[in-house]
C-alpha positions as CSV (number, residue, x, y, z in Angstrom):
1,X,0.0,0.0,0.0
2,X,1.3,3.5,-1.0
3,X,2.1,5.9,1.6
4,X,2.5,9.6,1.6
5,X,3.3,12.0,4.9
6,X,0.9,14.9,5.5
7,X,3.1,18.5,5.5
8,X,0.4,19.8,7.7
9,X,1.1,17.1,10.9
10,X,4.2,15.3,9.4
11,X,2.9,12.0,10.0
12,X,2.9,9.4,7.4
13,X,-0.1,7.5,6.4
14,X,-1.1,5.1,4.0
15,X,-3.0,6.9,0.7
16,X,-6.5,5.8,2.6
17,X,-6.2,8.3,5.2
18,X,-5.7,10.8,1.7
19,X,-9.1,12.5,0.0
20,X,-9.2,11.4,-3.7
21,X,-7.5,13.8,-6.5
22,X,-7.1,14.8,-9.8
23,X,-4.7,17.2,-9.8
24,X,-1.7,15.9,-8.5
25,X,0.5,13.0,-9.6
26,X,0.0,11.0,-6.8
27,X,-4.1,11.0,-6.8
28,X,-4.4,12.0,-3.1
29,X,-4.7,15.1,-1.7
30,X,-1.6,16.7,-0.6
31,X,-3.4,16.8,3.4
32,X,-4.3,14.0,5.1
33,X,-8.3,13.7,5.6
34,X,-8.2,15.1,9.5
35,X,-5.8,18.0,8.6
36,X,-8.2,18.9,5.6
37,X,-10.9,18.6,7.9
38,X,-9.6,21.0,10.5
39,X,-8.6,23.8,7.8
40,X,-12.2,23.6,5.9
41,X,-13.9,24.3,9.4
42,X,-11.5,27.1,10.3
43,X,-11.8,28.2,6.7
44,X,-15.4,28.0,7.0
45,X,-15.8,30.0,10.5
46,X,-13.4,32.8,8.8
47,X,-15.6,33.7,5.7
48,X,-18.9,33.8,7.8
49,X,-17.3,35.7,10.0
50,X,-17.1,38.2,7.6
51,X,-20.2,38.2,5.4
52,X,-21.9,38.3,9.0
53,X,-20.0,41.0,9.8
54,X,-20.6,42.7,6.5
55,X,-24.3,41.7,6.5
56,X,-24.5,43.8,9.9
57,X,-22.9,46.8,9.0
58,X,-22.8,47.7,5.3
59,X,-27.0,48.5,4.3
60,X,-26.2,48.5,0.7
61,X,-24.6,44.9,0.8
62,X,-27.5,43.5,3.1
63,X,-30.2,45.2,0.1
64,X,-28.4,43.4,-1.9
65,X,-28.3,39.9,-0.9
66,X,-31.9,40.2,0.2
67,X,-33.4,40.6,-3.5
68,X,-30.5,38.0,-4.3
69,X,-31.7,35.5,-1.6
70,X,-34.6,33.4,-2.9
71,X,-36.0,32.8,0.3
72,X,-36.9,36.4,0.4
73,X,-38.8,36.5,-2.7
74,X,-42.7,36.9,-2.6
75,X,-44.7,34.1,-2.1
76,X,-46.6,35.3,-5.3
77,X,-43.6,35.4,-7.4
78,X,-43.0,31.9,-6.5
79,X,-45.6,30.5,-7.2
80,X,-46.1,32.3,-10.2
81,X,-42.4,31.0,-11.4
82,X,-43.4,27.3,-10.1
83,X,-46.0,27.3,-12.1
84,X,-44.7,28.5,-15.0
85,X,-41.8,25.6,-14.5
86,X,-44.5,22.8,-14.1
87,X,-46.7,24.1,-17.2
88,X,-43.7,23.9,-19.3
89,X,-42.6,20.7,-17.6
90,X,-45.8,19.0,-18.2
91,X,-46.1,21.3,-22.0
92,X,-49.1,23.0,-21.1
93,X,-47.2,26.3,-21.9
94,X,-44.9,26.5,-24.8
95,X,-41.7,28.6,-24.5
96,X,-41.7,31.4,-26.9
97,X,-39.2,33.6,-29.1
98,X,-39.1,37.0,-27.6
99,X,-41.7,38.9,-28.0
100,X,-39.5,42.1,-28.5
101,X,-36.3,41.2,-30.9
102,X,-37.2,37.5,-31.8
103,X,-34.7,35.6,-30.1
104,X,-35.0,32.2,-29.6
105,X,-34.1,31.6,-26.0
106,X,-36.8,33.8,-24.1
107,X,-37.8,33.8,-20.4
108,X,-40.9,34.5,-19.2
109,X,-42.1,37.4,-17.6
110,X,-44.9,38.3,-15.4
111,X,-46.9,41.5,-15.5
112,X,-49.1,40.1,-12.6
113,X,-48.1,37.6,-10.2
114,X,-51.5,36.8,-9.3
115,X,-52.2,35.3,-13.4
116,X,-49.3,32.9,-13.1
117,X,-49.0,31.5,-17.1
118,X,-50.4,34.5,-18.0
119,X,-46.7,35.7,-19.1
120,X,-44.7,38.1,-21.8
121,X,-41.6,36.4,-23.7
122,X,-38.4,38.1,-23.1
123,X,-34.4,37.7,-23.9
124,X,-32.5,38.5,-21.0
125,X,-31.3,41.9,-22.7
126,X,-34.7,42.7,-23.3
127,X,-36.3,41.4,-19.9
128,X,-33.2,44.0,-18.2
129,X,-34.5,46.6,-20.4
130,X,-38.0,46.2,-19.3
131,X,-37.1,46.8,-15.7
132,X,-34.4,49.3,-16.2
133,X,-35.9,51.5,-19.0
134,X,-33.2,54.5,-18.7
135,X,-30.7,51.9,-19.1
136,X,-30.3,50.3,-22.1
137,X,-28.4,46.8,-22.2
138,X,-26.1,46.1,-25.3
């Protein structure tokens, strides 16, 4: 059985004790499974550390993950996307070219949440254009 020594605790184990890879010659990772272990966690702790410290104090961040965030879509919206997946799913809607420039990959957008396939046909240039009209999206 191959063995390789871990630089992290300088103790050699056999290539079981090693995460698979594809990277380096050997196959294994370069740290043993426990040191690996110990460095994602502490990794881990760092970085949300600071997006939880950058969530608390910079507004315009925390604006912007919120609309990011799926959880804190509407329930309308939702449901309105949902159904939109599931009548395409089950091809009781048929995606469209947009309804604007003609492209053939479109996306659909709703004028009113509460008529969930009742839906426009936009490109992404044109779907950004519809919601940011002074802006226009090349």
């Amino acid at each position: 059985m191959k063995e390789r020594t871990c630089p992290r605790c300088s103790v050699t184990k056999s290539h079981n004790f090693f995460y698979s890879s594809g990277v380096t010659k050997t196959g294994v990772d370069v740290y043993c499974k426990v040191c690996r272990r110990q460095y994602q966690q502490g990794r881990r702790l760092k970085i949300s550390h600071y997006m939880n410290t950058r969530y608390a104090n910079d507004p315009e961040y925390r604006a912007r993950v919120l609309t990011k965030n799926k959880k804190h879509r509407t329930k309308k919206k939702n449901a309105a996307n949902d159904a939109v997946a599931y009548a395409l799913k089950k091809e009781r809607l048929v995606r469209q070219p947009c309804e604007q420039c003609g492209e053939k990959k479109a996306i659909a957008h709703h004028e009113d949440y509460d008529k969930p396939l009742d839906v426009v046909w936009l490109c992404r240039p044109c779907h950004y254009t519809h919601h940011n009209p002074e802006k226009i999206h090349v």
